[in-house]
N, C-alpha and C positions, 0 to 999 in steps of 0.2 A: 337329134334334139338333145342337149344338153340337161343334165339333169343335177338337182341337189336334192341334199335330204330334207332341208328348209329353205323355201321362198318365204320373205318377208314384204308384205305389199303396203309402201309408206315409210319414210325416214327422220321419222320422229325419233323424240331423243328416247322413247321407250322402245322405239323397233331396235337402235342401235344396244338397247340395255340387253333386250332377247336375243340378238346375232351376236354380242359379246359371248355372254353365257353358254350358248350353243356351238361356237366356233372352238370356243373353250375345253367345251366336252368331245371336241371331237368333229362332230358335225361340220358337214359341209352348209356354206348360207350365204346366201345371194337377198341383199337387200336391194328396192329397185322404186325411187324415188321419184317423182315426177319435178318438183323443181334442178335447180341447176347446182343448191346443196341441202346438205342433210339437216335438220334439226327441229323442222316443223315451226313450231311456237319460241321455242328455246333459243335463239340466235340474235347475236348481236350485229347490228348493221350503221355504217354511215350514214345518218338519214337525210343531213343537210348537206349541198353541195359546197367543199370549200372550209367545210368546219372538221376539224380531226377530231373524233368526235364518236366512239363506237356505242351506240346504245342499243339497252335491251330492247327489242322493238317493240315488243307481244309480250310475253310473261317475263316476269319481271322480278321476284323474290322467290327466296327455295324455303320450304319449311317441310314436306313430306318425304323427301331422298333421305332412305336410311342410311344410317353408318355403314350397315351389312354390304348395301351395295358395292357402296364406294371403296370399302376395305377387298371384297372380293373380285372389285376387276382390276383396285391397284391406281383406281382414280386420284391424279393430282389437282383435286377441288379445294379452293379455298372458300367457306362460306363465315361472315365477316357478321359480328352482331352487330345491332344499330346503337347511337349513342343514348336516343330514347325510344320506348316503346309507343306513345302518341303522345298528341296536342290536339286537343281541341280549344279555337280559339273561342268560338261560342261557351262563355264562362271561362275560360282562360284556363283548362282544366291541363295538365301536364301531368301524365305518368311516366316515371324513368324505365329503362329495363327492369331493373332489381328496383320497385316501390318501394320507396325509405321516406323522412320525414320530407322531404321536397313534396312527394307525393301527397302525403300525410295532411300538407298544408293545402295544397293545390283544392284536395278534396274539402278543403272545411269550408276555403273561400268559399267554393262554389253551394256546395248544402248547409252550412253554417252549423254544422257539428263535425265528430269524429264517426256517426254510425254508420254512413255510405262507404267507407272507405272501409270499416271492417268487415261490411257485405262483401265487398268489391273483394280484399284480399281472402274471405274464407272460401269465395266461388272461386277462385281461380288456384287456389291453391287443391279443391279439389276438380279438377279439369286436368290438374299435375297429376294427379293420384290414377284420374279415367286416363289419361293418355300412357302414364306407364303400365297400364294395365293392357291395354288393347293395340298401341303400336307393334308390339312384336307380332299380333295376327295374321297383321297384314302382307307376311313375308311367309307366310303358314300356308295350307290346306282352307278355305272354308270355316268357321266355328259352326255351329249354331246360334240362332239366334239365344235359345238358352245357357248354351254353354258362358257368351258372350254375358248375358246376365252374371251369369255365377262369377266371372273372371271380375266384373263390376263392383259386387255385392261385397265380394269376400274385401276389397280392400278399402273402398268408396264409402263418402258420410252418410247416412238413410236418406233415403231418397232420392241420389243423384243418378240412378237409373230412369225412375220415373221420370225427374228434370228436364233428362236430356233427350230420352225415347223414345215417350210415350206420351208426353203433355207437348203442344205448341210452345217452341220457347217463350214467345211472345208472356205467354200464363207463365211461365218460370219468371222469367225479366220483371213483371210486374209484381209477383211475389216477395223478389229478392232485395229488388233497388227500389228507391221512390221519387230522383228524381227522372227526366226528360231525357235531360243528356246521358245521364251514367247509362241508362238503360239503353241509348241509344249507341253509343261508344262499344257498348257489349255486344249489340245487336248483329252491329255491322257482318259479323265474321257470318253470319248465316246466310247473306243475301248478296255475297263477292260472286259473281257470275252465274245468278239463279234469281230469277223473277217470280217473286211468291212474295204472300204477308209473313211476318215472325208468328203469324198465328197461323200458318199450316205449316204440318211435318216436312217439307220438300226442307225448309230454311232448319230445321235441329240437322238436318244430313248435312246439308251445307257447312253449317257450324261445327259439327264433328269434325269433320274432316282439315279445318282451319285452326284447331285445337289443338290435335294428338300428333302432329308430324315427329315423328323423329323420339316420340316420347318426351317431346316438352311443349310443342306447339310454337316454339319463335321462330317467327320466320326472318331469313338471315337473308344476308347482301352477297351471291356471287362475285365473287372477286373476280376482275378482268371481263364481267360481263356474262348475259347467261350463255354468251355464245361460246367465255372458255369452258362452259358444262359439255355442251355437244362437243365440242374440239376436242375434250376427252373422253369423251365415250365412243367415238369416232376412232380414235387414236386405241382404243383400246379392244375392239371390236375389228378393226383392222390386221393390227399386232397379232390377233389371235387367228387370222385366217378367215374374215368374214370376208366377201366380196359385194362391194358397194356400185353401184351403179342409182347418175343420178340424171338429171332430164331426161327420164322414160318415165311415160305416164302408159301406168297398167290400165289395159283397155277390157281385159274377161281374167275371171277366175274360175277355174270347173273345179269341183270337188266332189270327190264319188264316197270317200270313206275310207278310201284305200289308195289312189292315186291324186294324183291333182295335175292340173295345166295352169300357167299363168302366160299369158298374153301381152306384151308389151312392146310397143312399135313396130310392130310388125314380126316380132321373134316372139316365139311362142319357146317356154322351159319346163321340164319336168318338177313333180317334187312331192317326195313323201306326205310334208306338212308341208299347211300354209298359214303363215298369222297374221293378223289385219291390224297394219298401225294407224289405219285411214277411222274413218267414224262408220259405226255400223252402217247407216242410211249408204253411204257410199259404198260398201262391201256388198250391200243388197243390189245397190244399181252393179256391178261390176259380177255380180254373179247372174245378173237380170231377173230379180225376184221384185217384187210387192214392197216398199219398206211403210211403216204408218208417219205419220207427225214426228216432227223432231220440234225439243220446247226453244224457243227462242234466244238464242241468246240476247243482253241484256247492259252492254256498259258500251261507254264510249273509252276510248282509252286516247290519251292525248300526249305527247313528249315532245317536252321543251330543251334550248339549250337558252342559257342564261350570264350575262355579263359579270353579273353580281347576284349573290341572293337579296331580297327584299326586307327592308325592317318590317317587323309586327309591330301593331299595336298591343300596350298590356303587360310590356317589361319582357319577353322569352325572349332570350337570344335566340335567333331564326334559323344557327347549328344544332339548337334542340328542336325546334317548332317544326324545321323538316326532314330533321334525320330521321325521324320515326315515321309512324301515320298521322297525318294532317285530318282530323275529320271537317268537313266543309260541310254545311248543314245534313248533319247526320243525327240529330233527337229523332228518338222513337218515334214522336210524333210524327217529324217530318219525312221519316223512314216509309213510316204505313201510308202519310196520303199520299206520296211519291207514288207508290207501289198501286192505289186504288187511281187514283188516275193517268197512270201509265197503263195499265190494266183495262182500261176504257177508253182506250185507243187516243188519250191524251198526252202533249209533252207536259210532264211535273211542272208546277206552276215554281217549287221549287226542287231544286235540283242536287242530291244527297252525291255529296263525292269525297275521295281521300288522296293525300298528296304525300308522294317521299323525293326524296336530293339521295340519286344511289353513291352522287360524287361527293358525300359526308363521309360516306364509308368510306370509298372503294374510290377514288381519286381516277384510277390507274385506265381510265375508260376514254379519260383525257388527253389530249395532247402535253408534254411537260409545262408549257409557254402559258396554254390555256387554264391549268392547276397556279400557276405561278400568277397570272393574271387577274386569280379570284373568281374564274368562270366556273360553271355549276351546269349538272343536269338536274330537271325536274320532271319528274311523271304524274299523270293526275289518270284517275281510272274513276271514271262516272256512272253510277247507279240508278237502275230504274227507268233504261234507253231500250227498250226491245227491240229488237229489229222491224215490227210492223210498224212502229213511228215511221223510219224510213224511207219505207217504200213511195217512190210520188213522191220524195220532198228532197230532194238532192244537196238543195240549199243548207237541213236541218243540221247537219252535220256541223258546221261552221257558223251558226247561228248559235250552237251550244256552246263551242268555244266562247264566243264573247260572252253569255249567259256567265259560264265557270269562273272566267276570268273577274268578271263585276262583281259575283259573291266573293272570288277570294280579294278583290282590293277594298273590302268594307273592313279586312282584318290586317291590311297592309300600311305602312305610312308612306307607300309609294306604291302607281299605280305598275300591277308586275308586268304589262306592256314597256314601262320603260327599263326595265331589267333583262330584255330579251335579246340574244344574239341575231345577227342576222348573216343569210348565207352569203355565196359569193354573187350573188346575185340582185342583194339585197335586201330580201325579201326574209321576215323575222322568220327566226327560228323556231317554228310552231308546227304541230305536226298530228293530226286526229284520225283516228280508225274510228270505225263502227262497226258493227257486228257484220254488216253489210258488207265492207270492207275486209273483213275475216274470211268470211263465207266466198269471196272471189279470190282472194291475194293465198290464202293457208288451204282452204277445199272444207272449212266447217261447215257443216250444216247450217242454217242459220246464225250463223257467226256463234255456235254455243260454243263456248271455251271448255267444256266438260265431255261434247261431242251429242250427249243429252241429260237427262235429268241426274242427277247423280244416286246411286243407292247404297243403303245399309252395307258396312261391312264383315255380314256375316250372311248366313242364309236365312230367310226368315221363314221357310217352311219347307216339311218333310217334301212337298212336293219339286223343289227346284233340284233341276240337275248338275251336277257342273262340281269337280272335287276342288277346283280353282277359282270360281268364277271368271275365266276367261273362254268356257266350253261354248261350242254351238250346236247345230242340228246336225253336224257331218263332223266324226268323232276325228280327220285330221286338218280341221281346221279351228284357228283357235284366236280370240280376240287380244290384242296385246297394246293399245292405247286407251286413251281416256275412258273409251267405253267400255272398259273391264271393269267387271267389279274389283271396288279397292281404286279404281284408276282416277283423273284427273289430277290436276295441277303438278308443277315437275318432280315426277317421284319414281318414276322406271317401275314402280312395284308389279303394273301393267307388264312389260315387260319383261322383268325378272318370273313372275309368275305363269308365262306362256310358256319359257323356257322352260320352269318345271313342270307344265304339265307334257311337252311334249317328250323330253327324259323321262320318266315316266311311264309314255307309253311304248 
């Protein structure tokens, strides 16, 4: 039986960040994939037949991948800022990246003064202050949840521990802003792949985490697609002496403490450690244990390819309107009742989504012909879809799509049906997942893009174990995706930190 000193089970781009690192140090590491490539979420793909055309299929902006990482495996990543940071058409509200008098106005139009906009820049400017405070942890040990406080306090304006940690945003948001929208445009960041009101803690985790990437919180446009992210970490994990094996689907994991077996198509391999780039629920089934509820995932994710982008109504050039985020009924308002009857086993009577053009940035995902042509990708990612709508309704899937598309042509001067490419087939360029869809094509649990609920990252009592948060009940085996603490959305932090626990031991 062949043996390594790490088995990696799962070829996400965080398994690839741990077999980097590990191969690196030395270590022997066999990653062992069950699709036919590596990358999990992270990959870009042809989606229409006949269109050249690579889009990010599944996740889709980087905002959490430290510098550290990328600097320490030697990663050739270009991440590309947008030309604006949003539009919301509802009130015509435009923020650039860097908020300047564009902004300034945007904001007076819609509240008919200067005061919302000097909310807006003093919360944000300290979310810069919380984020350079606490991104570097995440490549650390643990804090405590104390410690975390103090690293806050000491640089933070009074009371933005409370804001963010302890109070429901939702009470922050209504304290800070006073109109709908702003509150609502700010909301958003809490409730991207997590089904909850802004008035329970599950959306401030959410929020944190949407905030502090990187120590600034913008989240940027992978150049060449998210798929050249995996390509390099792949390439660099490779280079280092990992060995990659991919259509094997691991079938048993036995972990005693000291030894371990992995099982896979019928070859069974040795191995000191083992780390799980899969989602715990699946870890549980593959070690044949008990696993409980996994939370639901929660969005529809939809990509287009497009002949032309669409005029707006309301004067934005629609190079600004979708280089950034597009908010499509996203007021607080319509945020919460989204969320309260989605929650009651209802589809949202309206429908909270946000929309970016990655081909404003990042062209290069294009055919030359198709860039020359004035063709365009669009992604819309839809809030407030659980997976238990789903179930029994096959239809619902494509029903939302027209749903999406009718709110976004009330802010169009063209309906974006007639803006849409179509394959070699004929048939328009349009293309919808759902968590459902997640859950069978990726192996999510419930199509949750997080793996489950997401938590704090630090430890929040004397009681938890784990010098990493990536430990489990069998000291060599160790969690190294989303479901790590510190883990979800593309950030390898999962990864880089499995590696260090298992150097280490």
């Amino acid at each position: 039986m062949d043996s390594y000193d790490v088995v990696v089970v799962g070829g996400g781009h965080n398994a690839l960040v741990a077999a980097a690192y590990l191969a690196r140090a030395g270590r022997s590491v066999l990653v062992v994939e069950k699709l036919d490539h590596v990358g999990g979420a992270a990959v870009s793909e042809a989606a229409f037949t006949g269109v050249p055309a690579r889009l990010s299929r599944y996740s889709y902006l980087v905002s959490l991948l430290p510098d550290r990482i990328v600097a320490d495996l030697g990663l050739k990543v270009s991440l590309e800022s947008r030309a604006a940071s949003s539009y919301t058409p509802a009130g015509n509200l435009l923020v650039e990246r860097t908020p300047g008098p564009a902004t300034a106005e945007s904001f007076r139009a819609l509240t008919g003064s200067d005061a919302e906009f000097d909310r807006w820049q003093r919360w944000h400017a300290d979310l810069e202050t919380l984020a350079q405070a606490l991104a570097p942890t995440f490549l650390e040990p643990l804090v405590s949840r104390e410690h975390a406080r103090i690293r806050v306090d000491s640089v933070a304006r009074m009371r933005l521990w409370e804001q963010v940690f302890e109070r429901p945003l939702g009470v922050t948001l209504e304290e800070l802003f006073t109109h709908d929208v702003v509150r609502g445009v700010v909301g958003t960041d809490g409730l991207v792949g997590t089904h909850t009101s802004l008035h329970d803690l599950k959306a401030n985790r959410c929020f944190l985490y949407h905030v502090v990437g990187n120590g600034t919180g913008e989240w940027k446009v992978p150049v060449g697609g998210m798929g050249a992210v995996t390509a390099e970490l792949l390439r660099a994990a490779r280079e280092a002496g990992a060995e990659i094996v991919t259509g094997a689907e691991v079938s048993r994991v036995d972990v005693d403490g000291t030894d371990a077996e992995v099982e896979f198509d019928g070859r069974t391999v040795g191995a000191r450690f083992v780390l799980s780039g899969v989602a715990p629920r699946v870890l549980d089934a593959l070690r044949g244990r008990e696993s409980r509820a996994v939370a639901d995932g929660c969005q529809v994710k939809v990509n287009m390819v497009l002949t032309r982008l669409p005029k707006v109504r309301g004067g934005v050039d629609p190079k600004l309107a979708f280089a950034g985020t597009l908010h499509l009924d996203e007021s607080y308002t319509q945020l919460e009742t989204a969320y309260r009857e989605s929650a009651a086993g209802q589809v949202p009577s309206v429908l909270p989504a946000e929309m970016y053009c990655h081909t404003l940035t990042d062209p290069s995902i294009l055919a030359p012909e198709l860039v020359e042509s004035g063709w365009h990708t669009l992604t819309l990612f839809g809030m407030h879809t659980p997976a238990a709508l789903f179930e029994g309704h096959e239809g619902l899937r494509d029903q939302l799509v027209g749903r999406y598309f009718k709110a976004l042509n009330r802010h169009l001067e063209e309906p974006i049906e007639e803006c849409l490419a179509t394959d070699a087939d004929g048939r328009p360029c349009v293309e919808a997942r759902s968590p459902l869809d997640l859950e069978a094509e990726l192996g999510l649990p419930r199509g949750n893009i997080f793996h489950d609920e997401l938590a704090w990252p630090f430890a929040e009592n004397d009681d938890e174990v784990g010098r990493w948060g990536v430990e489990t009940d069998v000291p060599n085996l160790f969690v190294c995706g989303a479901g790590a603490r510190r883990g979800g959305g593309v950030s390898g932090i999962g990864g880089h930190n499995a590696a260090m626990a298992v150097l280490e031991r």
